[in-house]
C-alpha positions in Angstrom: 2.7 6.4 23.6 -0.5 4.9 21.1 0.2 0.9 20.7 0.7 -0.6 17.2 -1.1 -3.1 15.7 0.4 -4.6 12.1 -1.8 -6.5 9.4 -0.3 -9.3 7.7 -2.5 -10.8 5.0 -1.3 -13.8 3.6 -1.7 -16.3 1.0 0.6 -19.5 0.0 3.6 -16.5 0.7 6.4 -19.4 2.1 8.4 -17.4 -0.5 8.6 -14.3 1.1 6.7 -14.0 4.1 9.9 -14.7 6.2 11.3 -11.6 5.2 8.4 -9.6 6.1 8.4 -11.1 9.4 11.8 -10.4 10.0 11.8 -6.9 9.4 9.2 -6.6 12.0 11.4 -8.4 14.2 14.0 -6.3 14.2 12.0 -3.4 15.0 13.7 -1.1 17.9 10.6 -0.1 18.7 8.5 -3.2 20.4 4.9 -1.9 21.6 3.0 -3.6 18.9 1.3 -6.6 17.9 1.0 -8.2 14.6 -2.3 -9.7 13.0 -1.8 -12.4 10.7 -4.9 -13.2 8.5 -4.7 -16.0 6.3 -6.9 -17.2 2.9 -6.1 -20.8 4.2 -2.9 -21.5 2.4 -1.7 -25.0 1.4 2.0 -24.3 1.3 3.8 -23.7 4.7 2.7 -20.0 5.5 1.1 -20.7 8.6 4.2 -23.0 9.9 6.1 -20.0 9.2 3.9 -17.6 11.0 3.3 -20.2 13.9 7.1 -20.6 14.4 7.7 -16.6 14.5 8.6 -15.2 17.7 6.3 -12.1 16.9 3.3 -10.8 19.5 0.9 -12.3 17.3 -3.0 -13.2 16.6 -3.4 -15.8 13.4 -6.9 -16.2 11.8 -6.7 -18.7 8.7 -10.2 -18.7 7.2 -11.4 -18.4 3.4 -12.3 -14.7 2.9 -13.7 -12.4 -0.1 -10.5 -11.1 -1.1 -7.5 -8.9 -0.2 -9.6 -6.2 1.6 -11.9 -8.4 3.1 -9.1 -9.9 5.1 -7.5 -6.5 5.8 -10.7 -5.5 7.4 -11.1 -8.6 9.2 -7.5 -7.8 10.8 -8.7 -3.6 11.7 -11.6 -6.0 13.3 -9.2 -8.0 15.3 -6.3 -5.3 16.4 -6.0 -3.9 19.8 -3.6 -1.1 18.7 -4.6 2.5 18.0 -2.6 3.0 15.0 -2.9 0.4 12.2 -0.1 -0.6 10.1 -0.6 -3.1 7.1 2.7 -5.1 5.7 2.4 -7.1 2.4 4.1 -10.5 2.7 6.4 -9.8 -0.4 7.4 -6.4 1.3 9.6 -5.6 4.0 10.3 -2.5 6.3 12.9 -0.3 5.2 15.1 -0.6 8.3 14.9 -1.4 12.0 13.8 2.4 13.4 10.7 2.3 11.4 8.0 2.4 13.9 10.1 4.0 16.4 10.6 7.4 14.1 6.4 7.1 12.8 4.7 6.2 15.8 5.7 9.6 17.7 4.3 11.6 15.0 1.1 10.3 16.0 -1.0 12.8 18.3 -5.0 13.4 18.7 -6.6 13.7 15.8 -3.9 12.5 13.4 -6.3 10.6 10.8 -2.9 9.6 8.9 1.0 9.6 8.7 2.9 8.8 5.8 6.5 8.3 4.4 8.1 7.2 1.0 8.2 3.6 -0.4 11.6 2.2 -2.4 11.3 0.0 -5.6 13.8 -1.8 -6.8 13.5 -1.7 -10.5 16.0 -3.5 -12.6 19.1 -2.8 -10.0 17.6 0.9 -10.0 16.4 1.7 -6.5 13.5 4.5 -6.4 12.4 6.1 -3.3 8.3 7.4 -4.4 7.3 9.9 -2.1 3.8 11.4 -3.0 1.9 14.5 -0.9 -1.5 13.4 0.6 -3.5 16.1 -1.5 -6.9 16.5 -3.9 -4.5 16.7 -6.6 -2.9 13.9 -6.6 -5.7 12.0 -6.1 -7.7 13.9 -9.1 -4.3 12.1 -11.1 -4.6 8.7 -9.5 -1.7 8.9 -7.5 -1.6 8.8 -2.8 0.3 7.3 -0.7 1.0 3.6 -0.7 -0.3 1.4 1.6 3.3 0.6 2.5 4.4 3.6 3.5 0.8 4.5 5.4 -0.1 4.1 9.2 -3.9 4.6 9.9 -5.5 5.9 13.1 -7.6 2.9 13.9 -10.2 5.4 14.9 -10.5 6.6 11.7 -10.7 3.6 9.7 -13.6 2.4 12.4 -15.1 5.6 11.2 -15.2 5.2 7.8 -16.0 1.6 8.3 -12.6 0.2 6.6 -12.1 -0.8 3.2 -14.9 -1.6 0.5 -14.9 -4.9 -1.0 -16.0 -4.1 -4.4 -12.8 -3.2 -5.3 -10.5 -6.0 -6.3 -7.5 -3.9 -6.4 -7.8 -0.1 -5.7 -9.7 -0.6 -2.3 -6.5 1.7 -0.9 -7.1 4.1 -3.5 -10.9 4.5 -2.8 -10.4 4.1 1.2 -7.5 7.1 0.6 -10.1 9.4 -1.0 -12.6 8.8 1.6 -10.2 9.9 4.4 -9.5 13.1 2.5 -12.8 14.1 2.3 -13.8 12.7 6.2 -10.8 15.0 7.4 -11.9 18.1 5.5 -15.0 18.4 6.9 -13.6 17.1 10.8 -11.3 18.1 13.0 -8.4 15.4 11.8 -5.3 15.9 10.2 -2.4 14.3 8.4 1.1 13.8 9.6 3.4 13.5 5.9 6.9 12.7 6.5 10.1 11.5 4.5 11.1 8.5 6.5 11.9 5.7 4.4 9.0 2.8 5.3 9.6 0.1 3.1 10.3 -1.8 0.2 7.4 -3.2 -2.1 8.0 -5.5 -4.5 7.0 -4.4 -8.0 4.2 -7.1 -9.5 2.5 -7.5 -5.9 -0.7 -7.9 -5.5 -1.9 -4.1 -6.2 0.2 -4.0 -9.4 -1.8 -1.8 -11.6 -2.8 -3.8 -14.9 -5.7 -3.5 -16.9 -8.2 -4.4 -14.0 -6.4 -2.0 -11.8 -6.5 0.6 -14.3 -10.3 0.4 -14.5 -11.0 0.4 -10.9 -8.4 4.1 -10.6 -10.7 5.2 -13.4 -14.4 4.2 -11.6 -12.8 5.6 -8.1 -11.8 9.2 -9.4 -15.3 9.3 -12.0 -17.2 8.7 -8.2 -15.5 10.7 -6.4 -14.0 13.7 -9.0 -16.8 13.6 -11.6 -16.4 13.3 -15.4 -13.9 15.9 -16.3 -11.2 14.8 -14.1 -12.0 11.3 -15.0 -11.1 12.5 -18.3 -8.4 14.7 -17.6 -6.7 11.3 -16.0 -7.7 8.4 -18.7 -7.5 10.6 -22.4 -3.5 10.6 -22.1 -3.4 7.3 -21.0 -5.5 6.0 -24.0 -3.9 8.4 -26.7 -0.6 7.0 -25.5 -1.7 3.0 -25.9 -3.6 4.0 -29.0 0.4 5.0 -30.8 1.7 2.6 -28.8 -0.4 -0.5 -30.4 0.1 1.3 -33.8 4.0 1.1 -33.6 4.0 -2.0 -32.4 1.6 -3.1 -35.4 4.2 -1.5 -37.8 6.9 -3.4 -36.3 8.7 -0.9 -35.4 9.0 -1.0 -31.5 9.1 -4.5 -29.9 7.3 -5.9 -26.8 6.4 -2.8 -25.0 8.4 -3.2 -21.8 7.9 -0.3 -18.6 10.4 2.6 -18.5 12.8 2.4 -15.3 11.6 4.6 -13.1 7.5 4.5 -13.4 6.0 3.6 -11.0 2.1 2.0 -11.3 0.5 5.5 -11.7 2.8 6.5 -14.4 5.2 9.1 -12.1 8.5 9.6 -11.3 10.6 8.9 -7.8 13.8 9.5 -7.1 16.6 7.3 -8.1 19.2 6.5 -5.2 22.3 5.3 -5.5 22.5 2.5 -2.8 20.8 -0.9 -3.6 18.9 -2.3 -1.0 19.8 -4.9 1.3 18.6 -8.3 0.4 
């Protein structure tokens, strides 16, 4: 069976880090390692990841920004499948790894699950298929819910860096077009992976929206561009009017959206804090 390795990238996260590292803990399966990289945080991160019991490497040195440091930990893993864990999210339960890591075989590029969101006490499992479709719209598999052949990230020589935010997105689109033309495939699945905490770091915003719109214009050409940011600025155009006219207040996100604007599937059990 391939070994794990899982990429923690952390900065002044004391808040929630210890989560994170417990639900790797807890894992049933235990052939992995985890990769801490650290943008030299001043609060106590790195007593936290010192004092975990975790098979673990720790870097703490300045880097150029959240892919930078993920690439620095594909650098320093020994596993063959790559796993990377936000600090402010956590694995959906303890047979995580041990129902992915069998799916992966030779030539697997990817495997993927679903992510749950917590949105206002409304829990959403997001499940999206790995296809040109969806990402002509925007929309792939989260990094949370996505283990990596290492081989393949090596490949494709990991994630750019002149993305601030949708690195993931670009690195997803690159993938898709490496394993059309090669002999890899994708594993999709509907385990449950894990929980992401809405607002994170790859929230999409303004400067996220912007970087989705220069990844699918480089990789889809103009029309789809189009296709994916007209609705977008027809809908903010009305939006700006009503709120002008005072008749809608703050504009506040409808339960249930995710970043790119799609619906999941609403359970009925809340998470476990």
């Amino acid at each position: 069976m391939v070994k794990l390795s899982v990429v923690v990238v952390s900065k002044n996260a004391e808040k929630h880090i210890q989560r994170a590292i417990d639900s790797l803990s807890s894992q049933t399966f235990k052939d992995f390692e985890t990769i801490f990289i650290d943008s030299v945080s001043t609060d106590k991160t790195l007593d936290i990841i010192n004092s975990c019991t975790l098979t673990k490497k720790v870097i703490s040195e300045k880097d150029e920004g959240i892919y930078d440091a993920m690439n620095k930990g594909i650098m320093n893993s020994s596993g063959e499948v790559i796993y990377f864990l936000n600090t402010d999210d956590y694995l959906a339960d303890e047979h995580v790894f041990e129902k992915i890591i069998p799916l992966f075989e030779d030539n697997v590029a990817l495997v993927h699950g679903s992510t749950l969101v917590d949105y206002n006490g409304k829990l959403i499992d997001y499940y999206f298929d790995f296809n040109e479709k969806n990402l002509r719209d925007g929309v792939f598999p989260s990094q949370q819910c996505t283990f990596f052949s290492k081989d393949i990230l090596i490949k494709l020589s990991g994630f750019t860096t002149k993305y601030r935010l949708a690195g993931d997105f670009e690195l997803m689109c690159r993938i898709f077009l490496f394993i059309n033309t090669n002999r890899y495939y994708v594993r999709e699945s509907r385990f449950k992976v894990a929980y992401l905490t809405p607002g994170g770091a790859s929230a999409i915003g303004n400067t996220g929206e912007k970087e989705l719109s220069a990844v699918i214009k480089e990789y889809y050409g103009y029309y789809y561009w189009f296709i994916w940011l007209f609705p977008k600025r027809v809908k903010t155009f009305f939006r700006n009017i009503l709120i002008a006219l005072n008749i809608i207040g703050l504009y506040r996100s409808t339960i249930g959206k995710n970043a790119m604007g799609k619906k999941g599937v609403v359970l009925n059990a809340k998470k476990n804090d």
